[in-house]
Jmol script that loads the backbone (N, CA, C; Angstrom):
load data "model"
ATOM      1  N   UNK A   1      11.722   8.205 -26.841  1.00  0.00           N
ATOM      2  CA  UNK A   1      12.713   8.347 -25.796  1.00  0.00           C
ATOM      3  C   UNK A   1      12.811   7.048 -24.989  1.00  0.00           C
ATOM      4  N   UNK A   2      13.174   7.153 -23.944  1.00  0.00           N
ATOM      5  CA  UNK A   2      13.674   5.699 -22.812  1.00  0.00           C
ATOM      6  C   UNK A   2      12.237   5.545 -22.497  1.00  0.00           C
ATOM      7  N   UNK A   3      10.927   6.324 -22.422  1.00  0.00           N
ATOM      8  CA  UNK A   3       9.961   6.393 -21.627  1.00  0.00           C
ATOM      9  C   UNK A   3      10.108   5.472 -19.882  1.00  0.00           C
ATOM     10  N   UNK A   4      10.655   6.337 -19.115  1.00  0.00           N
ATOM     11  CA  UNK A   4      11.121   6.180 -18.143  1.00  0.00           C
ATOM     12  C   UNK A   4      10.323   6.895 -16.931  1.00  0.00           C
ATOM     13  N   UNK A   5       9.833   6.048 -15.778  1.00  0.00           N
ATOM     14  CA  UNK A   5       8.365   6.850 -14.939  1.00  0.00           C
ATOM     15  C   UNK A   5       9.860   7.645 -13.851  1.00  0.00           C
ATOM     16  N   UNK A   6       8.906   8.419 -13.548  1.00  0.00           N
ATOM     17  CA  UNK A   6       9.793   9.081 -12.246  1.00  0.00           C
ATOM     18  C   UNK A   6       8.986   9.140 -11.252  1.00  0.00           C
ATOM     19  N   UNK A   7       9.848   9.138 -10.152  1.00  0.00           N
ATOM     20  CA  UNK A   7       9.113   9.001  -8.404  1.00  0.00           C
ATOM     21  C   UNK A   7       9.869   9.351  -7.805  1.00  0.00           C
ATOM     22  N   UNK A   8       9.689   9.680  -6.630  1.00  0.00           N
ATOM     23  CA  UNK A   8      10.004  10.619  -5.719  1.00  0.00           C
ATOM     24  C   UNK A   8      10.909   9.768  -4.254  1.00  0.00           C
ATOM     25  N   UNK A   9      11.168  10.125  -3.024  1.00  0.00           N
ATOM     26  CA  UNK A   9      11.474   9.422  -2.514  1.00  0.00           C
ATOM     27  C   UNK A   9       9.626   8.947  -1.593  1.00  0.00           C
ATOM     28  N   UNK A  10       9.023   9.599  -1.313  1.00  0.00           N
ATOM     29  CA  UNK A  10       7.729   9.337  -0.859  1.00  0.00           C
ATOM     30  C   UNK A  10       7.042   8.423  -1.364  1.00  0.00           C
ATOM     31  N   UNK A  11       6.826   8.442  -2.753  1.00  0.00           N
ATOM     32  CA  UNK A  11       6.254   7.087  -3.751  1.00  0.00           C
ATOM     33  C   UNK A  11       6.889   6.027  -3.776  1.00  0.00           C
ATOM     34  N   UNK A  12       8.337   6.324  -3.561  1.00  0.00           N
ATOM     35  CA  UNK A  12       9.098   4.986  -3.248  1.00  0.00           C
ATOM     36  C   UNK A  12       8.717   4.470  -1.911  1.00  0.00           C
ATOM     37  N   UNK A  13       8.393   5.280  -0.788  1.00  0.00           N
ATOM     38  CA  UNK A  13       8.317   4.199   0.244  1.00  0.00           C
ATOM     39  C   UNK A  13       6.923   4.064   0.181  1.00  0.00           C
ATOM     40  N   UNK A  14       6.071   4.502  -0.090  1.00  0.00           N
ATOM     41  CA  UNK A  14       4.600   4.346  -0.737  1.00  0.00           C
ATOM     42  C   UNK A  14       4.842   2.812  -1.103  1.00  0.00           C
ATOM     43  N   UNK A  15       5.066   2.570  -2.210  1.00  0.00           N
ATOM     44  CA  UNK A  15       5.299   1.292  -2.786  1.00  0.00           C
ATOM     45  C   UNK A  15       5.750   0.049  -2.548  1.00  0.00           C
ATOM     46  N   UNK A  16       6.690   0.869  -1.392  1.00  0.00           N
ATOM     47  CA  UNK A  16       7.891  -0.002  -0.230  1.00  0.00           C
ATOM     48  C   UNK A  16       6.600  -0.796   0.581  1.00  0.00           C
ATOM     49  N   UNK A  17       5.525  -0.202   0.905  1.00  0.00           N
ATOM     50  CA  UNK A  17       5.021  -0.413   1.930  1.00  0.00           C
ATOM     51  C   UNK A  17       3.902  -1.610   1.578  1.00  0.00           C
ATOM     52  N   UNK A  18       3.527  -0.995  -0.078  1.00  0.00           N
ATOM     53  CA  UNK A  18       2.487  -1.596  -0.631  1.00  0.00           C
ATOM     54  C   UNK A  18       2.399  -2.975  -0.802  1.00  0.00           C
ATOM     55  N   UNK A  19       3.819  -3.416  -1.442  1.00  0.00           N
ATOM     56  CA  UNK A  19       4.614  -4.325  -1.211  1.00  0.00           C
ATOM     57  C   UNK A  19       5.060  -5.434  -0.218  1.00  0.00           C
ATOM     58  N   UNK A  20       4.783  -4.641   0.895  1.00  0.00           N
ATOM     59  CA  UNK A  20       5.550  -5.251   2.391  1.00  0.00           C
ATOM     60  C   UNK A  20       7.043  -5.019   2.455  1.00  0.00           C
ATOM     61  N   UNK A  21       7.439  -4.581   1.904  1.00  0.00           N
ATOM     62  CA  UNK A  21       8.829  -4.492   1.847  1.00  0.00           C
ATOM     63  C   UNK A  21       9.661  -4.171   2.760  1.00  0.00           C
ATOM     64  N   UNK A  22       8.505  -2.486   3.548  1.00  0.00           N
ATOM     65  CA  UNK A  22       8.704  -2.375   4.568  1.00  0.00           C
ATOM     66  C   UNK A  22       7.656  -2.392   5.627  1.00  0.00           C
ATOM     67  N   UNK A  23       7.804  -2.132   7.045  1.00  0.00           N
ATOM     68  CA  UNK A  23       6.808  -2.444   7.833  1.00  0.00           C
ATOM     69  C   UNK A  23       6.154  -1.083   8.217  1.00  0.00           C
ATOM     70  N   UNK A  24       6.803  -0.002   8.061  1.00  0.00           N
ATOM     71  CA  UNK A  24       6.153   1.356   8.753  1.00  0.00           C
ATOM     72  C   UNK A  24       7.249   2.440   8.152  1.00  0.00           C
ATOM     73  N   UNK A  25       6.115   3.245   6.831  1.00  0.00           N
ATOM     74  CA  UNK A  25       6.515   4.560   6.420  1.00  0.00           C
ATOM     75  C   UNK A  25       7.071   5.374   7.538  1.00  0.00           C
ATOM     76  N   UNK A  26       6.232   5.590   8.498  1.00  0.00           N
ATOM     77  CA  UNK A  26       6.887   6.349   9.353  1.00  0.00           C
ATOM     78  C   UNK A  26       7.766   6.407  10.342  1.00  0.00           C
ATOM     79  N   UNK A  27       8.468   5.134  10.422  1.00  0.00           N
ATOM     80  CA  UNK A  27       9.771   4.935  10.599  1.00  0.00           C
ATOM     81  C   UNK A  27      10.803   4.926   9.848  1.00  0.00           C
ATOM     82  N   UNK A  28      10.363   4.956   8.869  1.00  0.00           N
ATOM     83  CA  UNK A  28      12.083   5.068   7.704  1.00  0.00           C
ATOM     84  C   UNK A  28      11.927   6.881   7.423  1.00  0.00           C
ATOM     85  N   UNK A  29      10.772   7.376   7.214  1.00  0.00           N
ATOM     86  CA  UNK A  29      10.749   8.992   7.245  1.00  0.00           C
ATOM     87  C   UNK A  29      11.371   9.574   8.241  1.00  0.00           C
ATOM     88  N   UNK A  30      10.975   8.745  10.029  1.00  0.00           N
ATOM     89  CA  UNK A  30      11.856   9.520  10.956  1.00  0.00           C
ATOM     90  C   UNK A  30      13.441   9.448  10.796  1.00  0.00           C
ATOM     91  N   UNK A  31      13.636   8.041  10.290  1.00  0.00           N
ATOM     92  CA  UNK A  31      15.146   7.803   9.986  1.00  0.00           C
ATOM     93  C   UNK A  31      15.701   8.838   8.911  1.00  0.00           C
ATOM     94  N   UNK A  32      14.855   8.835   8.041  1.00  0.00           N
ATOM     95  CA  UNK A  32      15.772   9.704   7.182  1.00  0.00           C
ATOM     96  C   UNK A  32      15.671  11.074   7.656  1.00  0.00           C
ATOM     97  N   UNK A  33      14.888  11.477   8.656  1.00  0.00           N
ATOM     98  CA  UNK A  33      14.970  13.102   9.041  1.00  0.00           C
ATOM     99  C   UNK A  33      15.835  12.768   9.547  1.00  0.00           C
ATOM    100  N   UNK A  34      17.032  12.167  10.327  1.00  0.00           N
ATOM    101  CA  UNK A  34      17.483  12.188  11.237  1.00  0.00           C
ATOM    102  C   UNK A  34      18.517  12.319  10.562  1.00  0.00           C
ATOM    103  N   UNK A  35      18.524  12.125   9.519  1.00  0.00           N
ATOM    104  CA  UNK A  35      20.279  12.106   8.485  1.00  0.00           C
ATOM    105  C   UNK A  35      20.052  13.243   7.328  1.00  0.00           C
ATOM    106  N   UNK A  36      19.135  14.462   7.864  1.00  0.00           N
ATOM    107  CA  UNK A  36      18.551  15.833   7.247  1.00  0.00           C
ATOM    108  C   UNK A  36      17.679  15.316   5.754  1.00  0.00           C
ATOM    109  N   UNK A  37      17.185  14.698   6.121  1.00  0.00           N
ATOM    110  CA  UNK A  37      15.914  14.680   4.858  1.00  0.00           C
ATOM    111  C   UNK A  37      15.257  15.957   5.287  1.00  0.00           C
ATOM    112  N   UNK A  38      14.333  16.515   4.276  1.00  0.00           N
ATOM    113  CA  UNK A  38      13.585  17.462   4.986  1.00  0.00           C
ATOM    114  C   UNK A  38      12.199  17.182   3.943  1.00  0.00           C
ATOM    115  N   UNK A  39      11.079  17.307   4.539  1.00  0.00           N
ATOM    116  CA  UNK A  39       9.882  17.254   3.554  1.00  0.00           C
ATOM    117  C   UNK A  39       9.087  17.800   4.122  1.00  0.00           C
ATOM    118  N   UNK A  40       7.996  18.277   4.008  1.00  0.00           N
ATOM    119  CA  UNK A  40       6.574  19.162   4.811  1.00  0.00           C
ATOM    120  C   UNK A  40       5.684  18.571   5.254  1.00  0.00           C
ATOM    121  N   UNK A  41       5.838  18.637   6.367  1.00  0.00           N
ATOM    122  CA  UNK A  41       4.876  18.072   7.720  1.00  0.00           C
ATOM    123  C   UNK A  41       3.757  17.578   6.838  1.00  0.00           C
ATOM    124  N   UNK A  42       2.846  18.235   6.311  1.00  0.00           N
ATOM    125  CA  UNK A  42       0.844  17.988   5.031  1.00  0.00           C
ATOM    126  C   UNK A  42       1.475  16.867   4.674  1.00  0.00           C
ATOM    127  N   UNK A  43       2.770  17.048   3.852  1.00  0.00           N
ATOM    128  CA  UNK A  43       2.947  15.962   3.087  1.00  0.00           C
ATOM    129  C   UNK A  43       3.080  14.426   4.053  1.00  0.00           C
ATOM    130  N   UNK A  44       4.201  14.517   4.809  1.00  0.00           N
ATOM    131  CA  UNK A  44       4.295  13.447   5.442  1.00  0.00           C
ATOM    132  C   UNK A  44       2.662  12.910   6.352  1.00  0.00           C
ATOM    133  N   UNK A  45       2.093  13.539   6.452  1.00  0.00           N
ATOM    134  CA  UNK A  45       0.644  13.284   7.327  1.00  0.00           C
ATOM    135  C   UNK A  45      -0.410  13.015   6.509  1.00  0.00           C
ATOM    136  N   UNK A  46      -0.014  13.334   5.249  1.00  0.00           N
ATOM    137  CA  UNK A  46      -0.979  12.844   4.041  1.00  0.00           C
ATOM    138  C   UNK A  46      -0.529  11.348   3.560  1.00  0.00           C
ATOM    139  N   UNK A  47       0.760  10.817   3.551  1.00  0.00           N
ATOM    140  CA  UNK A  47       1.064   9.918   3.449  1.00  0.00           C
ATOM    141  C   UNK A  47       0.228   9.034   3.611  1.00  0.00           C
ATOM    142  N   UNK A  48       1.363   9.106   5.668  1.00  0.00           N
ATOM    143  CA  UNK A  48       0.581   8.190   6.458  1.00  0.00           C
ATOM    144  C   UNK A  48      -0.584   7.669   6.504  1.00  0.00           C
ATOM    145  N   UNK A  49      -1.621   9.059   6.367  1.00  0.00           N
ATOM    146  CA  UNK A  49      -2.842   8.579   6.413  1.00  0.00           C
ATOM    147  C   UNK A  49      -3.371   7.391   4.955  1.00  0.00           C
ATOM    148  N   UNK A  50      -2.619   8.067   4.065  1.00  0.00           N
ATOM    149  CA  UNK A  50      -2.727   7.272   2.653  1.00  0.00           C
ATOM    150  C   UNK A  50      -2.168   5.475   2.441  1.00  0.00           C
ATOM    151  N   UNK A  51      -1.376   5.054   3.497  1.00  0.00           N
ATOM    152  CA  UNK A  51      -0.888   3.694   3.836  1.00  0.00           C
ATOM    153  C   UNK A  51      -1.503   3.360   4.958  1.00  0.00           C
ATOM    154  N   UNK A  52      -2.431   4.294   5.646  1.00  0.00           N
ATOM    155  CA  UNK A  52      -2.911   3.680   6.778  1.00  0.00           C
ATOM    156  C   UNK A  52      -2.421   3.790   8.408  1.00  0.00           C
ATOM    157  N   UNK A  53      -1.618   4.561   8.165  1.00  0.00           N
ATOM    158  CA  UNK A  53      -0.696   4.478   9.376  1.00  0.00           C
ATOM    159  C   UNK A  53      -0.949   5.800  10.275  1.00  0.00           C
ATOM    160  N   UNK A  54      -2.032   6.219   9.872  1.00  0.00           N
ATOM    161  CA  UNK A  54      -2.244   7.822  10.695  1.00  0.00           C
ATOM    162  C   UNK A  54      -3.899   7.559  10.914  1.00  0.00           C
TER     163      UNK A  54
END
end "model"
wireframe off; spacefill off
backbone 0.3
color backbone group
C-alpha cells in the first residue's frame, strides 16, 4: 500500500513543539477550543505534562 503513518491533531502539535515550531501546546489548544475543537481535559493534561508544560 502507500504505507502512510497517521496522527492526530495532538501528535501534531506534540511534534510542533518538539521541533520548536511552536512555543506553547497550550496555547494553540486554547486557540483551537475557542473555534470548537473539543478534546478531554486527561488528554490535554497528559500532554502538557508530556512537553513539559504542566
Amino acid at each position: 500500500m502507500l504505507n502512510l503513518e497517521f496522527m492526530g491533531c495532538l501528535g501534531l502539535l506534540k511534534m510542533a513543539k518538539k521541533r520548536e515550531l511552536i512555543k506553547s501546546v497550550g496555547e494553540v489548544i486554547k486557540e483551537m477550543k475557542n473555534e470548537s475543537f473539543y478534546v478531554d481535559e486527561g488528554l490535554i493534561t497528559a500532554l502538557l505534562e508530556s512537553v513539559g508544560e504542566k
